[in-house]
C-alpha positions in Angstrom: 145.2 305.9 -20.5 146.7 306.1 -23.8 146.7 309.3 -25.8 145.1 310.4 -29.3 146.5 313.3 -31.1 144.1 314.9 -34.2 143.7 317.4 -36.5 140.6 319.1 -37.6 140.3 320.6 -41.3 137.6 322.0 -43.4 136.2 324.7 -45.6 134.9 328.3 -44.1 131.9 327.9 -42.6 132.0 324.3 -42.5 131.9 324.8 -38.6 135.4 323.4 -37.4 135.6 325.5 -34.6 132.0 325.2 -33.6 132.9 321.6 -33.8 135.3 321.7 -31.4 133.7 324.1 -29.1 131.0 321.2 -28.9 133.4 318.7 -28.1 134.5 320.6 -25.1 131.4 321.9 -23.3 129.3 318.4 -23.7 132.1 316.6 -22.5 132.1 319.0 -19.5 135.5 320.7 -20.3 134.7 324.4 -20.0 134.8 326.2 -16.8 131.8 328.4 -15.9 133.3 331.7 -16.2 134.3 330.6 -19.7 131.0 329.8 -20.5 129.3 333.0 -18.8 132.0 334.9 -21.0 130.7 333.3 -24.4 127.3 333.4 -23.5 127.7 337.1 -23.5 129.8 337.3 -26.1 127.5 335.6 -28.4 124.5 337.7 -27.0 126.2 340.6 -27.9 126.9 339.8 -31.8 123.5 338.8 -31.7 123.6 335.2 -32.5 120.7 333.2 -31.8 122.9 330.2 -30.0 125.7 330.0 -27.6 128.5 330.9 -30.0 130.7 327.4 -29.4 133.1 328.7 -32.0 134.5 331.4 -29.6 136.0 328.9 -27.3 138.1 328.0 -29.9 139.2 331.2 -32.2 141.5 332.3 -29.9 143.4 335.4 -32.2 141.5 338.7 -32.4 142.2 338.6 -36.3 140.0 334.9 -36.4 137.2 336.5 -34.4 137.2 339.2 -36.6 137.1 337.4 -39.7 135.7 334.0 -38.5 138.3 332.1 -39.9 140.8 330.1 -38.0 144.3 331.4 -39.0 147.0 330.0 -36.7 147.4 326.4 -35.3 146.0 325.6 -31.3 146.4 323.0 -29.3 143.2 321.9 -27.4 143.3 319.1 -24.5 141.1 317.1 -22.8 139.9 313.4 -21.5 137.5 311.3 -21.7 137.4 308.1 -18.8 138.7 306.2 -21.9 141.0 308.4 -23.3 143.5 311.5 -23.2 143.5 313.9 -26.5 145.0 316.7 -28.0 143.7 318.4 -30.8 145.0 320.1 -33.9 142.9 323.2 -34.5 144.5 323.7 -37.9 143.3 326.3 -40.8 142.1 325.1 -44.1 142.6 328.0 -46.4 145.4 327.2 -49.2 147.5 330.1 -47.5 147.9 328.4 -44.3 148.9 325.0 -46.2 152.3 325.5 -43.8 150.0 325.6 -40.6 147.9 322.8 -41.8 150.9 321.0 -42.0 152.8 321.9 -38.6 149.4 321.0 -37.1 148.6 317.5 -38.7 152.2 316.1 -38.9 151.9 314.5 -35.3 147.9 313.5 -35.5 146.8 309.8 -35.8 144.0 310.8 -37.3 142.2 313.7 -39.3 138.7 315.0 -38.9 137.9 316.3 -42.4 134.9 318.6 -42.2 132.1 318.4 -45.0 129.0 320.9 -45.1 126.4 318.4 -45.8 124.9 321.4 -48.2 127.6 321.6 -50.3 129.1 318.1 -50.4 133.1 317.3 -51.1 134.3 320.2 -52.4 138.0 321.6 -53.9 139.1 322.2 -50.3 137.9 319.1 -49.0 140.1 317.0 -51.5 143.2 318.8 -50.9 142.7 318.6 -47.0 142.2 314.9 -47.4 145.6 314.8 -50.1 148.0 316.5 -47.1 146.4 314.3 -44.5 147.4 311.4 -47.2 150.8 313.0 -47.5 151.4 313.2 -43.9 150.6 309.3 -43.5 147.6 309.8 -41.3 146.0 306.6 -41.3 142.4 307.5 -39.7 140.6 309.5 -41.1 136.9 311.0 -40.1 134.8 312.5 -42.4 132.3 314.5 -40.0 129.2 315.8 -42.8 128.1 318.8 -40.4 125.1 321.0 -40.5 122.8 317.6 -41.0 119.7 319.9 -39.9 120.0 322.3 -42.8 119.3 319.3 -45.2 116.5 318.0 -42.2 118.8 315.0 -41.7 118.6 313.5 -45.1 120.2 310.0 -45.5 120.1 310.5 -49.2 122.6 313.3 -49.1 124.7 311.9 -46.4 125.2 308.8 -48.5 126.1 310.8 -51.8 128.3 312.4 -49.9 130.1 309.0 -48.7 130.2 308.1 -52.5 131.5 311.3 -53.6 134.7 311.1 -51.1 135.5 307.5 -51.4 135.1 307.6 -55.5 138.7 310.5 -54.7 139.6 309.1 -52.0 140.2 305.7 -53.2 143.2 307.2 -55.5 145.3 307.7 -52.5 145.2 304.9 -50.2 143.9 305.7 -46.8 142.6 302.4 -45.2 140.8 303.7 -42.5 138.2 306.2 -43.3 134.7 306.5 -41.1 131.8 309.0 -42.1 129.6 310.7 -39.3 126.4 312.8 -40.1 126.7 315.1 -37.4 125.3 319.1 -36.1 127.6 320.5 -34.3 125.3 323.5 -33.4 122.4 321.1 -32.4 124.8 318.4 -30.8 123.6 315.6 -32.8 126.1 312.5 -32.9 128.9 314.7 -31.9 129.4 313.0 -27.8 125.9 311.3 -27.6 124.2 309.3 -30.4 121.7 311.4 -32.3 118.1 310.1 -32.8 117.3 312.3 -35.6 119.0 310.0 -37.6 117.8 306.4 -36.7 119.3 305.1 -40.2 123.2 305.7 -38.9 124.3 303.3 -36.6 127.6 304.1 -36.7 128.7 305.7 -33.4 129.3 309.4 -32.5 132.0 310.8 -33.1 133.0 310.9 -29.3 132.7 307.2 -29.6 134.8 306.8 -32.6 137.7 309.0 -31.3 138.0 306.9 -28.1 137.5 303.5 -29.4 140.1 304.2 -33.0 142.9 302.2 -32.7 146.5 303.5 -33.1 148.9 300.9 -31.4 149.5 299.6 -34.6 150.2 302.5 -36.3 153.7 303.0 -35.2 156.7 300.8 -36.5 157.2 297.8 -34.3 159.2 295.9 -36.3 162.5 298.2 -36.4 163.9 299.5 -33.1 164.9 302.9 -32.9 166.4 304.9 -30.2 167.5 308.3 -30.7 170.0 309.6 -28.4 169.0 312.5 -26.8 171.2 313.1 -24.2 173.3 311.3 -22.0 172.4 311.1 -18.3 175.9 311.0 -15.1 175.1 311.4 -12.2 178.4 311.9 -10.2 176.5 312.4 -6.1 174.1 310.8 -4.0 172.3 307.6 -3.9 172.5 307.5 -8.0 176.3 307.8 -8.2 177.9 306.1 -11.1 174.8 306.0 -13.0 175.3 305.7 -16.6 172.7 306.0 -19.3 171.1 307.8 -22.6 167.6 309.3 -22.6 165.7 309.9 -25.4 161.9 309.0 -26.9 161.3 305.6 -28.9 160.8 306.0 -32.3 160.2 302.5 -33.9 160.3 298.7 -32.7 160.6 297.0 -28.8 163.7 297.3 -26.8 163.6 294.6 -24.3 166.2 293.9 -21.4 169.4 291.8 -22.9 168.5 293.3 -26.3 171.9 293.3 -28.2 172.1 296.8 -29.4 174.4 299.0 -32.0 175.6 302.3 -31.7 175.2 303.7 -35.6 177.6 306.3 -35.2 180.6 304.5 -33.8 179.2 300.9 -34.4 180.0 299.7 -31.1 177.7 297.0 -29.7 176.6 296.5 -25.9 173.2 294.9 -24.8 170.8 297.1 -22.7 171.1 296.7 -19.0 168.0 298.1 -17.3 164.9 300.4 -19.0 164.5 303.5 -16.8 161.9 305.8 -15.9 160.9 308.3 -13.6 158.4 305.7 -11.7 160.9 302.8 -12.1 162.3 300.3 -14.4 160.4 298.5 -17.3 161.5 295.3 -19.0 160.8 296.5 -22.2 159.3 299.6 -24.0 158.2 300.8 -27.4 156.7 304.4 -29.3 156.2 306.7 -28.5 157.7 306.3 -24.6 160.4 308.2 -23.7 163.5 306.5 -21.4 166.7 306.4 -20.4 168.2 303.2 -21.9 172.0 301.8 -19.8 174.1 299.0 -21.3 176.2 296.8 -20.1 179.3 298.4 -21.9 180.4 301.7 -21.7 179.5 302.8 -25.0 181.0 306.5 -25.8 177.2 307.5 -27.2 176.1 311.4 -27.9 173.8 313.2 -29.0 172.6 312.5 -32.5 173.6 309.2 -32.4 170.8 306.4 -32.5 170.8 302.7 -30.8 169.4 300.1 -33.5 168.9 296.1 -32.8 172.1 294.6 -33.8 171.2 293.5 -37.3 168.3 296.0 -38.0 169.7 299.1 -38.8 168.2 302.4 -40.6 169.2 304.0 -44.3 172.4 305.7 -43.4 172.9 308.3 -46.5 174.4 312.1 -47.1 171.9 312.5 -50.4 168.2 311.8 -50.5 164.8 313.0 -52.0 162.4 314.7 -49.6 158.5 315.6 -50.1 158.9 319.4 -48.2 156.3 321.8 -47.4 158.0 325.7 -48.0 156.7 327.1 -44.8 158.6 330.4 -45.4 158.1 334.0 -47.1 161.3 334.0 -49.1 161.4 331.0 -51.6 163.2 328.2 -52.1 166.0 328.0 -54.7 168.6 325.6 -55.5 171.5 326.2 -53.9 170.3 327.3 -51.0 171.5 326.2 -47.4 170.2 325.3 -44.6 170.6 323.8 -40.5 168.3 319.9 -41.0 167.2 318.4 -37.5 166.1 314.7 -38.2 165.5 313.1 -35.1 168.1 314.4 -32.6 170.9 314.3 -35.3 171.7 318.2 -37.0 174.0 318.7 -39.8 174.3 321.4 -42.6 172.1 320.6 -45.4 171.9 322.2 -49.2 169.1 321.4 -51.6 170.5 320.6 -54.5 167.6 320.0 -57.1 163.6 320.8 -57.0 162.3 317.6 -58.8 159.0 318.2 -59.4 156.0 320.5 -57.6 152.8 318.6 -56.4 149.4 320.4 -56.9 147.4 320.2 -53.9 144.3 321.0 -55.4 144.5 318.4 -58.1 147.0 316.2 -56.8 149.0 316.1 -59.6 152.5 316.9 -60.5 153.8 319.9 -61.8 157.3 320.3 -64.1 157.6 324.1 -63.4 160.4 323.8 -60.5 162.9 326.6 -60.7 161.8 327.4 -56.6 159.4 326.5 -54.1 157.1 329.3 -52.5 155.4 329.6 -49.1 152.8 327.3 -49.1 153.9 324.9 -51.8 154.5 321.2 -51.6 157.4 320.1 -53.7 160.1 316.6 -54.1 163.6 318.3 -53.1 166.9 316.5 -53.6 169.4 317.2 -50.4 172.7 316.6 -49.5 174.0 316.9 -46.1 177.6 317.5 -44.5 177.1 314.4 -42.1 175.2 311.4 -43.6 171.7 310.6 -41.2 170.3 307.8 -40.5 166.4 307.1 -41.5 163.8 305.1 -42.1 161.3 306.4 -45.1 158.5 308.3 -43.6 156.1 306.0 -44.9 157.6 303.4 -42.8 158.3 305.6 -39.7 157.3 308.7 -39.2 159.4 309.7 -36.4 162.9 308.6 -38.2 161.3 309.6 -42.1 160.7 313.5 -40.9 163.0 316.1 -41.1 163.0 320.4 -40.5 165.3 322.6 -42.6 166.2 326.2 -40.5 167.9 329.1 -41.4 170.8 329.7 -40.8 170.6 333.2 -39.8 167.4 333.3 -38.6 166.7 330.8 -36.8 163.4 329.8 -38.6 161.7 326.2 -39.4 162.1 327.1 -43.1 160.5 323.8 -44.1 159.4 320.3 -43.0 160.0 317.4 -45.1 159.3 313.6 -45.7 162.0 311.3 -46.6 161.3 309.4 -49.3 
């Protein structure tokens, strides 16, 4: 089974985590004793349902204040389908979480109170999920049976999203009128609303397709280490693991090393259940060749006439993820892929208003939070692919120094 990563977003009280919660007890995901726990739970506070939202607010500090705060990771599986998701916070002061949480999704669930329609919040949700280059997105209008299931809203709320939406090219975007308290069209089709015919959103999630959305075209292999084994059955073997991040390595593939620029064509595709005669994204491997290429970590194996951007100065779109700001000047550790180098930012080029989408000349520094186009130099040129091309080989971290912090997370543009 193949796997679906995706992120949840919406206003307070739109009903993400009861959402959620939904997702996991119809689909038979909760054990007994957690449900015995939030049945009394939800007695106690005096609600008049099974509080769904308290599988899923996990910090003492959301509970409190019914808001989700940090980012968490829920699994689970369908027969058709393995998925994580994203529990991410959609307050402007968590922008950074938001962020952290989405950047690996295929696709976004944008919440919409169908009493309120597309609001501020929803907009800039939809923007970073835009930013991010998540191509599916899912805009779940919740709370259908406060408006007794109207078709009339639902569809001005469709209109409402795509008239924005249309500004900032997302190709894939599907719209649910769903409860999530009552259930309706969340895992079983709803017949309150005979007039939707478009699938629930259980349906949706494990029929979307995501093969596609990864770069087949330009083969990328990160080195992430390189695996000797000196004893044993396995003595002599040679060869460098690490994840596929773009294109199809096949068997015979002549290959490139970008750091040395030695060439060698790939002997055997290993795994841990056997060899493969060729893999692609996002499988991880351990790649030998038939020359003893002097490969390390950092490095990345390319198709011999296919090779990445290979640059010490770029422009990055970065989210500032920490409390101190940002200033020119300033440097930092940046991880791309499995390469590290030392990094400085040497100009802020312009701001980008989330809210409105539109761009801002103030730039002396970024704060937490903010979204900005940063110029940066590095010590030892990377090698990458934009991040609208690839998302694995266009992403980068920046990390302090002293701290040890992710500092910020950035797009190469």
């Amino acid at each position: 089974m193949d796997l679906l990563r995706f992120t949840t977003a919406g206003s307070v009280d739109d009903g993400k985590s009861t959402l959620i919660g939904r997702l996991m007890y119809d689909t038979k995901q909760i054990f007994e004793d957690q449900l015995e726990a939030i049945e009394k739970s939800s007695k106690s506070r005096g609600d008049e349902n099974v509080n769904l939202a308290l599988l899923t607010d996990g910090l003492k500090a959301e509970r409190e204040q019914g808001i989700t705060i940090d980012v968490a990771y829920r699994y689970f599986a369908t027969p058709k389908r393995k998925f994580i998701i994203a529990d991410t916070p959609g307050h402007i002061q968590y922008t950074r979480n938001m962020v952290t949480g989405a950047s690996t999704a295929n696709l976004a669930i944008i919440l919409v109170d169908a009493r309120n329609g597309v609001v501020e919040q929803t907009k800039r949700h939809t923007f970073i999920a835009s930013l991010l280059k998540i191509k599916h997105i899912v805009v779940a209008v919740n709370k259908m049976d406060l408006v007794d299931y109207s078709e009339e809203q639902f569809n001005k709320i469709v209109e409402d999203f795509k008239a924005f939406s249309s500004k900032i090219g997302i190709d894939d975007i599907r719209f649910i009128p769903i409860s999530a308290l009552k259930g309706d069209n969340v895992v079983d089709d709803s017949e309150r609303t005979p007039w939707y015919k478009g699938g629930s959103l259980l349906t949706n999630l494990e029929n979307v397709e995501i093969d596609l959305d990864y770069d087949l075209d330009n083969p990328r292999f990160p080195v992430q280490r390189v695996i000797e084994v000196e004893e044993g059955e396995k003595a002599g073997f040679k060869g460098f693991g690490g994840r596929i991040d773009g294109g199809i390595f096949k068997v015979g593939d002549a290959v490139k090393s970008l750091l040395t620029g030695e060439e060698s064509t790939i002997k055997s595709i290993e795994t841990m259940t056997g060899q493969l005669e060729e893999a692609f994204p996002p499988m991880s491997v351990a790649l030998t060749l038939e020359a003893d290429l002097k490969l390390e970590r950092g490095d990345m194996l390319v198709k011999v006439g296919n090779t990445p951007s290979n640059a010490n100065e770029f422009s990055a779109t970065v989210c500032w993820m920490n409390q101190n700001a940002l200033n020119v000047g300033d440097a930092f550790l940046l991880k791309q892929t499995t390469k590290e180098t030392t990094a400085v930012v040497s100009e802020i080029v312009e701001k980008l208003d989330i809210n409105t989408m539109e761009h801002i000349d103030e730039k002396e520094t970024l704060k937490m939070n903010e979204i900005g186009v940063v110029k940066i130099k590095t010590v030892d040129p990377i090698f990458f692919d934009e991040y609208k091309k690839n998302r694995n080989t266009g992403s980068l971290i920046l990390i302090d120094k002293d701290s040890n912090e992710t500092v910020a997370a950035g797009m190469i543009k």
